[in-house]
N, C-alpha and C positions, 0 to 999 in steps of 0.2 A: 819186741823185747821178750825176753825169756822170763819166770815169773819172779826168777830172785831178782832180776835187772827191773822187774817191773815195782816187785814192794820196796825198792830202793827211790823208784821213782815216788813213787805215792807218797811216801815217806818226805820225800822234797817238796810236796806239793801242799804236804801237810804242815810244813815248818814255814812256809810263805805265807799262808792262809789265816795260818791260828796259830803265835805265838802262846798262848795262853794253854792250850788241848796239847801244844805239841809235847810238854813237856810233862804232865801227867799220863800222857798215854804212851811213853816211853819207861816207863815204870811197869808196866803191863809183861807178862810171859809171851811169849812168842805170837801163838795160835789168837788168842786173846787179845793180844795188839795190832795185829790184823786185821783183826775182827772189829776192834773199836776205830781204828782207824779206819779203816775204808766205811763204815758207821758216819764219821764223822765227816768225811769225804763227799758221798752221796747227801747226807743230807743239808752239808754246804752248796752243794751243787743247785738245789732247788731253792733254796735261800738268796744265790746271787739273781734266779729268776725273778722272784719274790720282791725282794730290794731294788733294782735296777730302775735308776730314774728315769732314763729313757724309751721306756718300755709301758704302754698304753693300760691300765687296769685288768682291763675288758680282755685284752692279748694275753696278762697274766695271767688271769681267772683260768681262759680256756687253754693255753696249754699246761698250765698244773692239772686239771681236772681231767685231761689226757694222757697227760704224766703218771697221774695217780694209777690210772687204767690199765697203763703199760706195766707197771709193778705188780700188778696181781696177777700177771701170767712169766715163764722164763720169757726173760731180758730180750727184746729183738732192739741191736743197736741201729739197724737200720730204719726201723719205722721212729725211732727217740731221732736221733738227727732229721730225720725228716720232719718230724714235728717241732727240732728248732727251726727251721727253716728261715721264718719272718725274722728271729731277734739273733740270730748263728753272729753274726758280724760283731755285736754287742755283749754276748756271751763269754767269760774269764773260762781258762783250761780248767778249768777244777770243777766246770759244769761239761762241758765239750765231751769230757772226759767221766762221765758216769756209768758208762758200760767198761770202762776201766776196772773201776772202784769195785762193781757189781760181781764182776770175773773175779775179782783178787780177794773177795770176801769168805773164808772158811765156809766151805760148805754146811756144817753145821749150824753152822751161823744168818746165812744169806738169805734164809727164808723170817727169822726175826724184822733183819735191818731190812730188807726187799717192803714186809707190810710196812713197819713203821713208818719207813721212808714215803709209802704210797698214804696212808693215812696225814701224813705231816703236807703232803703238797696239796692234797684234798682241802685239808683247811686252810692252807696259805691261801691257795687260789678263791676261798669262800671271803676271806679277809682282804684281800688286795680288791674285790668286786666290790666290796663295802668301806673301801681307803682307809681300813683300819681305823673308825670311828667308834671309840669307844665310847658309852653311855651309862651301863651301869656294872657292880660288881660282877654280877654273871658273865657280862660281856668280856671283863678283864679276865675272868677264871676261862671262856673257852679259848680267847685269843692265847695265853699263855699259857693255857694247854698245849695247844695244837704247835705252837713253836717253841717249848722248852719241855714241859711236862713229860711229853711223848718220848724224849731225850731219856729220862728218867727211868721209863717203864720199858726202853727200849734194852737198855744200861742194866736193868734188872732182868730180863728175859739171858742174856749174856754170861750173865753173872750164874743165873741157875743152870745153863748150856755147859759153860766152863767147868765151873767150879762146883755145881751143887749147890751153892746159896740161892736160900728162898726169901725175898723181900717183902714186904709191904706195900699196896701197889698206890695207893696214898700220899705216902711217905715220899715213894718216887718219884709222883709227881710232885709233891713240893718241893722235894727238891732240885727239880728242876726249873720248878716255879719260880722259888727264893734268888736262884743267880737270874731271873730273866725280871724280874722285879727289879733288882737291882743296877741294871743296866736300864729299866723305863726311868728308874730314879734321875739315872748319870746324865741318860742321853733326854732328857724330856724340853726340854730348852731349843735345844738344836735340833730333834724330828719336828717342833713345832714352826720354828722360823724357815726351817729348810725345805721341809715335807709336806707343811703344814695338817700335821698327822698327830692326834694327841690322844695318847694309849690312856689318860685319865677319866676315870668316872664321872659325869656329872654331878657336881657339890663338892670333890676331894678335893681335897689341899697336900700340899705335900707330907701334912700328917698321916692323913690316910694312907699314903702309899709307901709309909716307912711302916706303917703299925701292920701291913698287906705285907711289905717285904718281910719284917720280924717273923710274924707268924708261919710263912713258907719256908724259911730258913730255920725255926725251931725242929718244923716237921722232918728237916734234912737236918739237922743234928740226931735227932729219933733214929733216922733211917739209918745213920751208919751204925748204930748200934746192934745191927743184924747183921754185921758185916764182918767175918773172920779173919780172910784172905787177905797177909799184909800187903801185898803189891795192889791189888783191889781197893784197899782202903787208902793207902797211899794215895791212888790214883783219883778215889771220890774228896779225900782230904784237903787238896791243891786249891783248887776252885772255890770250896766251901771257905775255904781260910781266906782267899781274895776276893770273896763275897762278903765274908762278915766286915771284915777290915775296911773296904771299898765306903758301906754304910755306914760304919763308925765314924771314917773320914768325912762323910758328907752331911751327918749328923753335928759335927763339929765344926761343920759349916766351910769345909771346902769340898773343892770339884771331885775330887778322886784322891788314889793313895799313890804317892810320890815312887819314882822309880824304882829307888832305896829302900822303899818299905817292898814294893814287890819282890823283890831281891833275894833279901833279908826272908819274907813269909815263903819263897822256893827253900832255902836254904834249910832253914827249920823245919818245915815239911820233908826234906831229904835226908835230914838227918836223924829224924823222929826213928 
């Protein structure tokens, strides 16, 4: 493929994957949604490694911690396929395809999303060896660091590349925090019966981890207030709005927010 044949592709890959990203990061200027996109690409990539039920801990650990390895020097896609090797059969295109994403990334850019991304598989691969056994608050702040925080900080390096906006590097991760809280909230039921994987602190209750969610989402309401760039803010706005709504709804004591409502919170967010 040629490379407009190829961000068309990506583009596809990215509307399959992430309903939810696809459509705030189409709000983005050209260079910039590239950028965040192939961002989010890479590091879904390592994420399906990450998740994959059929795929050994231990196999996880050591090819993240490889993976990681591989990112700190330019991209060889031959030695990353070879290191799928053992789980290649098992692997969704949206990982296959990381030297993809890697190539398609704005060169200004690709040395940002290149660390974060090798930083984010370093810790998957420390948390998948410990089956994401959570025990205490620290435990909960590095695990959702290392898979949403870093999303944040990574989102802010981008932002200052692009645009010149300086962020709060805190703030960033909470707010990257706030929406990955909000999903231990949603999803805490079913990684337990399924996974049986329970991202909760020893002694929480589900108080705790609405008063954890509040507090990271406060710090990401803070955060967009550094935030000039309307298609930038748009873009952080999306999510933040189907984070808060998400918790209200289950504060109220159901599962999530209704199609209608997510609809409805696009709608408003595009029209702002």
């Amino acid at each position: 493929m040629n490379e407009k044949a190829l961000q068309k592709d990506a583009m596809r890959v990215l509307k399959e994957t992430s309903r939810t990203f696809y459509i705030p990061i189409t709000f983005l200027q050209k260079e910039l949604k590239m950028a965040v996109a192939t961002a989010y690409l890479a590091m879904r990539a390592i994420d399906e490694i990450e998740d994959h039920e059929e795929v050994d801990n231990n196999v996880k650990h050591d090819i993240l911690l490889e993976l990681s390895e591989l990112l700190k020097k330019p991209f060889n896609e031959e030695a990353y396929l070879a290191l799928l090797t053992p789980i290649k059969e098992k692997m969704p295109e949206v990982t296959l395809r990381l030297g993809d994403w890697i190539k398609l990334c704005p060169e200004g850019a690709r040395s940002h999303v290149a660390a974060s991304t090798s930083e984010m598989a370093m810790g998957m691969g420390k948390w998948a060896k410990a089956n994401w056994q959570v025990h205490t608050r620290e435990d909960l702040d590095d695990y959702t660091y290392y898979v949403a925080g870093l999303v944040g900080v990574m989102l802010s390096d981008l932002w200052e590349w692009h645009a010149g906006i300086k962020t709060d590097r805190d703030l960033a991760i909470g707010y990257g925090r706030g929406l990955q809280a909000v999903n231990i909230l949603r999803n805490e039921q079913e990684d337990l019966a399924e996974r049986g994987v329970s991202f909760v602190p020893d002694g929480w209750t589900r108080k705790e981890l609405f008063e954890y969610a509040d507090e990271n989402l406060a710090k990401a309401d803070e955060y967009m207030k550094s935030i000039s760039k309307r298609s930038i803010l748009l873009f952080c706005r999306l999510p933040l709005a189907l984070a808060h709504k998400t918790l209200k709804a289950m504060k109220d004591g159901r599962e999530k927010m209704s199609r209608e409502e997510v609809e409805q919170t696009v709608e408003e967010i595009q029209a702002d």
